[in-house]
Biopython code that builds the backbone (N, CA, C, O; Angstrom):
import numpy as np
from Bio.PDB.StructureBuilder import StructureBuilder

atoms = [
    (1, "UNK", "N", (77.140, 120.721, 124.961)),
    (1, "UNK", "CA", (77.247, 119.289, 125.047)),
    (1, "UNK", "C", (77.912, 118.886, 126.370)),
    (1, "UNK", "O", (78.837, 119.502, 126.899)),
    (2, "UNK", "N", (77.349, 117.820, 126.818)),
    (2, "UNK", "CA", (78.191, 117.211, 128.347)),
    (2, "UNK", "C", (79.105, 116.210, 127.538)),
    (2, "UNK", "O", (78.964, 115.551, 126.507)),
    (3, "UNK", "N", (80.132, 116.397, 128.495)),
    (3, "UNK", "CA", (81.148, 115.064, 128.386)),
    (3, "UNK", "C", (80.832, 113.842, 129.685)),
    (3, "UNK", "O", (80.549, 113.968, 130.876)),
    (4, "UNK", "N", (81.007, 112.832, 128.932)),
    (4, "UNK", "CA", (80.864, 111.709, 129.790)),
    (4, "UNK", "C", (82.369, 111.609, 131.166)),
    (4, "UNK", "O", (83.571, 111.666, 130.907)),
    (5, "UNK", "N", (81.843, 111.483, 132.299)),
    (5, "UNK", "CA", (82.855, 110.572, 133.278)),
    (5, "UNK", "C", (84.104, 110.243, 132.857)),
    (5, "UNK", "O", (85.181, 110.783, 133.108)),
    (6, "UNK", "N", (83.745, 108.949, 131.942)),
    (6, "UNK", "CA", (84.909, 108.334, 131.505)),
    (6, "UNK", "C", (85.997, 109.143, 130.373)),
    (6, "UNK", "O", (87.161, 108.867, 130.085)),
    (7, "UNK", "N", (85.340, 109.944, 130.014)),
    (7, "UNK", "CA", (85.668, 110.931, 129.043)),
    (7, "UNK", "C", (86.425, 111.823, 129.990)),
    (7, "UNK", "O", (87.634, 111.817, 129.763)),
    (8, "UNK", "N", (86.052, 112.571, 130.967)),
    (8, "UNK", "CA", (86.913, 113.414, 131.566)),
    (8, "UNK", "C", (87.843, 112.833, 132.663)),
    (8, "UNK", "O", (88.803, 113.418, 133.163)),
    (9, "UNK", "N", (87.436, 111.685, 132.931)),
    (9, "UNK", "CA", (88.412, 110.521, 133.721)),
    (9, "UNK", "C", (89.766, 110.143, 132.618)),
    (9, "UNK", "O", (90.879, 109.957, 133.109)),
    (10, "UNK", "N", (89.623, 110.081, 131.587)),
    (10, "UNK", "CA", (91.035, 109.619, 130.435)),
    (10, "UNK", "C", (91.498, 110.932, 130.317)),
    (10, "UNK", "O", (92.723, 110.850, 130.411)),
    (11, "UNK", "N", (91.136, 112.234, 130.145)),
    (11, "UNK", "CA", (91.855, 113.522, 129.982)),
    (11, "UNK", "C", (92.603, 113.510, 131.243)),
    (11, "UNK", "O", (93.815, 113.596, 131.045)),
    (12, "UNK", "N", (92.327, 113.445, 132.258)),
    (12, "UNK", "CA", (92.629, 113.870, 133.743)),
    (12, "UNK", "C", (94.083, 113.021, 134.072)),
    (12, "UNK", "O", (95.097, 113.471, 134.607)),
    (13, "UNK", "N", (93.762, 111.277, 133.432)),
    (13, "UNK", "CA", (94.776, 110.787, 133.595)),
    (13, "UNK", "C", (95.380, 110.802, 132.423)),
    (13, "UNK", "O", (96.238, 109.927, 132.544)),
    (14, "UNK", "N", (95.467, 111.229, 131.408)),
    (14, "UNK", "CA", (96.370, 111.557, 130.328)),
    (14, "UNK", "C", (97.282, 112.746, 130.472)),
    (14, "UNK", "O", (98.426, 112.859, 130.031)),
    (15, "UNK", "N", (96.312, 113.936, 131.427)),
    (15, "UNK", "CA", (97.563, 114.963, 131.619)),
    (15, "UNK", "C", (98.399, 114.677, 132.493)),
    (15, "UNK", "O", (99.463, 115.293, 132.565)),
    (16, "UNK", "N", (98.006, 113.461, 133.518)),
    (16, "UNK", "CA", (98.210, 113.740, 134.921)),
    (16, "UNK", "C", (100.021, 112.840, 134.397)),
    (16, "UNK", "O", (101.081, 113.121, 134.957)),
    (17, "UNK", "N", (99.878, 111.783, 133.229)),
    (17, "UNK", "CA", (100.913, 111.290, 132.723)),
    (17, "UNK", "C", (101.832, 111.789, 132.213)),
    (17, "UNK", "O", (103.023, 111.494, 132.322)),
    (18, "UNK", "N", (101.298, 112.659, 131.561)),
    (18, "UNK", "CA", (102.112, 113.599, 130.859)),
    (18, "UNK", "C", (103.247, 114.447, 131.998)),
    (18, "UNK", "O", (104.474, 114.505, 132.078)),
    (19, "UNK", "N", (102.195, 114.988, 132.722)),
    (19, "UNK", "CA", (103.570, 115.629, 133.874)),
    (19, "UNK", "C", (104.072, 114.511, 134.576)),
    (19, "UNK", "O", (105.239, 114.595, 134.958)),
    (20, "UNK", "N", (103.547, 113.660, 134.783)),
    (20, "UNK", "CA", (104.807, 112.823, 135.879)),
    (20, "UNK", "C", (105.908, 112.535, 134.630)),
    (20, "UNK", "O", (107.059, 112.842, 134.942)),
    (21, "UNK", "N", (105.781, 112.128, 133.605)),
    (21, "UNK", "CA", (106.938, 112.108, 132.163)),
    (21, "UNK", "C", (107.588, 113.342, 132.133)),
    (21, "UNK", "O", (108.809, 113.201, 132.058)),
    (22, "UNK", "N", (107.190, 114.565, 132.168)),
    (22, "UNK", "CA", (107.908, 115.794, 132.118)),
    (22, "UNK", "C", (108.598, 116.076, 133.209)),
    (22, "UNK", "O", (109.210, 117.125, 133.005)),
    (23, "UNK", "N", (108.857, 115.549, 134.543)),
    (23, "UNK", "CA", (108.907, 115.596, 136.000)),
    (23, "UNK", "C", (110.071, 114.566, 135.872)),
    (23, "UNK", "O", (111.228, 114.848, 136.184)),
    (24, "UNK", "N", (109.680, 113.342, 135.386)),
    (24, "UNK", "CA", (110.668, 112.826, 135.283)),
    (24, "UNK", "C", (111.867, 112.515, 134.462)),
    (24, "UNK", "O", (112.922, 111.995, 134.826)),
    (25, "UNK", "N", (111.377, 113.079, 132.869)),
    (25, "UNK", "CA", (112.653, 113.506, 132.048)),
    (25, "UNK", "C", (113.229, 114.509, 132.455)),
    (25, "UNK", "O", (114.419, 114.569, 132.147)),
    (26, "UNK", "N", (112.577, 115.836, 133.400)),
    (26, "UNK", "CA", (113.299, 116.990, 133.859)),
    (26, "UNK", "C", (114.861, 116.862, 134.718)),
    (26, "UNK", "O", (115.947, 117.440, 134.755)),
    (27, "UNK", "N", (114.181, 115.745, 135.329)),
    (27, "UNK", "CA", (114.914, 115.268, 136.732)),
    (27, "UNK", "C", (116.382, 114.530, 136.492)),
    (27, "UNK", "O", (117.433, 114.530, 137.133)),
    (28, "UNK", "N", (115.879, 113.807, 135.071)),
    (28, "UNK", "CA", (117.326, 112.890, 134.663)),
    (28, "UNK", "C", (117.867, 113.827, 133.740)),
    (28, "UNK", "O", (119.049, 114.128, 133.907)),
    (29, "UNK", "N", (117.394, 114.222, 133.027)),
    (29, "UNK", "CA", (118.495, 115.254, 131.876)),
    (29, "UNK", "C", (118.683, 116.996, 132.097)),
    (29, "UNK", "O", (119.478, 117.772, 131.567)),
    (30, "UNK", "N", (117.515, 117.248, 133.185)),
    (30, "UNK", "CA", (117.359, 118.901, 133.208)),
    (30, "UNK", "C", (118.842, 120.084, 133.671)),
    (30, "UNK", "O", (119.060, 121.253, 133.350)),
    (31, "UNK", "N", (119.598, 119.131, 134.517)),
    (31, "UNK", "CA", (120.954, 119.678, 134.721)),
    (31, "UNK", "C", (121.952, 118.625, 133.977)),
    (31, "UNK", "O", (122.958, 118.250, 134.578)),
    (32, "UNK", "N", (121.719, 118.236, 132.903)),
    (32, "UNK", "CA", (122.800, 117.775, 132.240)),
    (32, "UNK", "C", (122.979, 118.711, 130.717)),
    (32, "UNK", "O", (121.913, 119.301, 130.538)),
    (33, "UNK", "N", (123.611, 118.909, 130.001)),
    (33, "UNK", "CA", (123.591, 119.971, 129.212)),
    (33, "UNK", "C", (124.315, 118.898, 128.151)),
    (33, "UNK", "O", (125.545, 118.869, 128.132)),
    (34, "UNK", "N", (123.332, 117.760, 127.012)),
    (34, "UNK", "CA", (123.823, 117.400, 126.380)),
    (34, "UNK", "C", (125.191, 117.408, 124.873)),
    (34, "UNK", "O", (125.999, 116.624, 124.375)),
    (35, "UNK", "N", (124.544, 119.371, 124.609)),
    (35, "UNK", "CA", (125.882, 119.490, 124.020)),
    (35, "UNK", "C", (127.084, 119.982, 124.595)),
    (35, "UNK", "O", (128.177, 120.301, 124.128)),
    (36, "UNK", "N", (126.713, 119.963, 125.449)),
    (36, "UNK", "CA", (128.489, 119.735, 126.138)),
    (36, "UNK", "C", (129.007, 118.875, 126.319)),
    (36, "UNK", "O", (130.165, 118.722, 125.932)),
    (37, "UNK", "N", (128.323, 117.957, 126.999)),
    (37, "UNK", "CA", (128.849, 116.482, 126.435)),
    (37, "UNK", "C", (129.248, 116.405, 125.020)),
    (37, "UNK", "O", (130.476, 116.320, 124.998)),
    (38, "UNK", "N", (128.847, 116.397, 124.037)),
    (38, "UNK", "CA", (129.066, 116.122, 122.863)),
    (38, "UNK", "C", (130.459, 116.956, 122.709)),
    (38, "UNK", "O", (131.611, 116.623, 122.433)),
    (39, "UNK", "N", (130.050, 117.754, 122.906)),
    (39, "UNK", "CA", (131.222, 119.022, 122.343)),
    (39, "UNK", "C", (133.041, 118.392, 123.058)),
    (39, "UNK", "O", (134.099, 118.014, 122.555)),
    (40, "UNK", "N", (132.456, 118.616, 124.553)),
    (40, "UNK", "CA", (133.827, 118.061, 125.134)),
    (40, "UNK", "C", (134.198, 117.047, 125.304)),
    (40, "UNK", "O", (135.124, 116.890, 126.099)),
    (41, "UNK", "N", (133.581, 115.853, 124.570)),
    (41, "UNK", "CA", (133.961, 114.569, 125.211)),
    (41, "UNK", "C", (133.688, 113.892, 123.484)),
    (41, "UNK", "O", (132.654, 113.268, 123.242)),
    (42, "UNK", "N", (134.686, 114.111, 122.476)),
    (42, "UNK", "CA", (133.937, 113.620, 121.349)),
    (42, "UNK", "C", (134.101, 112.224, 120.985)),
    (42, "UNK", "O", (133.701, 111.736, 119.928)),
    (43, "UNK", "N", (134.892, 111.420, 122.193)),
    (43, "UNK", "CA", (135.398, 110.731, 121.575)),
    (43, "UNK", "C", (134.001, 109.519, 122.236)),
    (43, "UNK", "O", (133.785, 108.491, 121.595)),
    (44, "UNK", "N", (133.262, 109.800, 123.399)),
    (44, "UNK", "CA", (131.888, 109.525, 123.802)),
    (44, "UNK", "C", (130.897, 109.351, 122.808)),
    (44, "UNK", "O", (130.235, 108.317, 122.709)),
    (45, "UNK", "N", (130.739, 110.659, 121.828)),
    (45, "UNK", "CA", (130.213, 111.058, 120.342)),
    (45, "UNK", "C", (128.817, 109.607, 120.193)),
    (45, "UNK", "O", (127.621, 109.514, 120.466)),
    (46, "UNK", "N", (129.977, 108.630, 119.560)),
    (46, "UNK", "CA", (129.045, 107.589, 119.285)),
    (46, "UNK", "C", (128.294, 107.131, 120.008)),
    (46, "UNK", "O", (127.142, 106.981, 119.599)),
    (47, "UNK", "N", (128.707, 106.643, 121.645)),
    (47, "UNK", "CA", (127.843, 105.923, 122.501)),
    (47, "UNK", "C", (126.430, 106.933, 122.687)),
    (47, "UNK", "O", (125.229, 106.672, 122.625)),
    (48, "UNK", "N", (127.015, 107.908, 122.884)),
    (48, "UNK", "CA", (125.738, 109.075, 123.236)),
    (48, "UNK", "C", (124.628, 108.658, 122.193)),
    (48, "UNK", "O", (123.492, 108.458, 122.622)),
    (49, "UNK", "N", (124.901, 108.514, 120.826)),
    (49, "UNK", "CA", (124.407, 108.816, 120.146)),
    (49, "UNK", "C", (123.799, 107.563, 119.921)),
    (49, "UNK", "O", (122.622, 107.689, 119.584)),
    (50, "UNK", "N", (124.286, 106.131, 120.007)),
    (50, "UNK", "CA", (123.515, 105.040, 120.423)),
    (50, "UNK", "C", (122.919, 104.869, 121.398)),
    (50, "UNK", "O", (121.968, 104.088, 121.388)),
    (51, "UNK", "N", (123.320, 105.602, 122.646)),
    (51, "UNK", "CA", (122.145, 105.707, 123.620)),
    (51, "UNK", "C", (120.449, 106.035, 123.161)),
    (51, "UNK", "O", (119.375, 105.471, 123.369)),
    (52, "UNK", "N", (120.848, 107.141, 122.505)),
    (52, "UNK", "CA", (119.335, 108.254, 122.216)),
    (52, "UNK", "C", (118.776, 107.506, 120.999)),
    (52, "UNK", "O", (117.738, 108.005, 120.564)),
    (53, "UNK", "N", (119.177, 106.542, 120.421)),
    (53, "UNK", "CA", (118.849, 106.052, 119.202)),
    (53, "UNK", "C", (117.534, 105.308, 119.122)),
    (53, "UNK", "O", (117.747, 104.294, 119.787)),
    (54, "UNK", "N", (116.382, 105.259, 118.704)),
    (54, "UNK", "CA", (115.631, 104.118, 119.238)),
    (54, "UNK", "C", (115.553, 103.076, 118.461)),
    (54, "UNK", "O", (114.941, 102.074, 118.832)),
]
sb = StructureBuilder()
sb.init_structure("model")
sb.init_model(0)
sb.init_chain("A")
sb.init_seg("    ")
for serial, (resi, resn, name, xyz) in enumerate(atoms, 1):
    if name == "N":
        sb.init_residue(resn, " ", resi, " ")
    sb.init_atom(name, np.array(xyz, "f"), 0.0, 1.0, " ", f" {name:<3s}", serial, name[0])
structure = sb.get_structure()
């Protein structure tokens, strides 16, 4: 079976999203080591945890 254009045009930009999202969650959290935060700073605890909350 062929795939249509537009069909391999939405895969292409669906992965291509996916890594700039992985690129850019890497970038903000990849050297931060959230349970350490947690661990050493408990009194932070809550805000952290309302941060990540959705």
């Amino acid at each position: 079976m062929r795939r249509s254009k537009r069909f391999n045009l939405v895969v292409v930009a669906t992965i291509l999203a996916l890594c700039i999202a992985g690129i850019l969650f890497y970038a903000e959290y990849g050297t931060k080591s959230l349970v350490d935060e947690l661990v050493t700073n408990p009194d932070k605890f809550e805000e952290v945890v309302d941060s990540i909350a959705v």
